[in-house]
Phi, psi and omega in degrees: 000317178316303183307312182299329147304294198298289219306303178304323173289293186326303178304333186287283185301318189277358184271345159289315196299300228287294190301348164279338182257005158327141180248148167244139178199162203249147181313315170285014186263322183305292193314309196282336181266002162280281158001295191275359166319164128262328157288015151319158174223095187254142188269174128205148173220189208208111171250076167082084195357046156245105200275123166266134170247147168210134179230174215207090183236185184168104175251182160002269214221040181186133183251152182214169185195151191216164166216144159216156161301139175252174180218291177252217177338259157306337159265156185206168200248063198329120173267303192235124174196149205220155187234075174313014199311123215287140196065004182235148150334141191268131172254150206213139161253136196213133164314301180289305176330120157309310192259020157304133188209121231248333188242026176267146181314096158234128186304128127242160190289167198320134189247353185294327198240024168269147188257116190305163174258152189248139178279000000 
């Protein structure tokens, strides 16, 4: 009984410690730091002439994963993009949701200085 309290405490603090150190960032401040990673990892491919990127990153303790359209150079259209964390609902953007909003506010964990992780 005891041990299933430390275990429960333990689980407690560290899940207050994870929400103070929590970032509030809008889905399009992640798709430019995913973009801008270096350990991103990008596909594109070209389906009935139309070019899709798909990027693919997985630092410390958060995967993040994007799909876009490009429509010119340099530009692209974000369709999707999820935010992973281990024990939590994956949080997601889809372009097609009426309530996909490109600019809403969501907590993650600190993004400046993470370094991906390796397997």
């Amino acid at each position: 009984m005891l041990e299933n309290w430390k275990h429960w405490i333990k689980q407690a603090a560290n899940a207050i410690e994870d929400w103070f150190e929590q970032e509030e960032r809008s889905f399009a401040d992640i798709a430019h730091f995913i973009r801008c990673h270096p350990d991103t990892s990008v596909t594109e491919q070209t389906w009935l002439g139309l070019t899709y990127r798909f990027y693919s990153l997985h630092l410390k303790h958060v995967s993040f994963s994007m799909e876009a359209r490009k429509k010119g150079t340099n530009e692209e259209h974000i369709l999707f993009l999820s935010v992973c964390r281990p024990l939590k609902a994956p949080i997601v953007y889809r372009s097609y949701d009426e309530q996909g909003d490109l600019y809403r506010v969501i907590h993650v964990p600190p993004l400046t200085q993470q370094a991906a992780s390796r397997p």
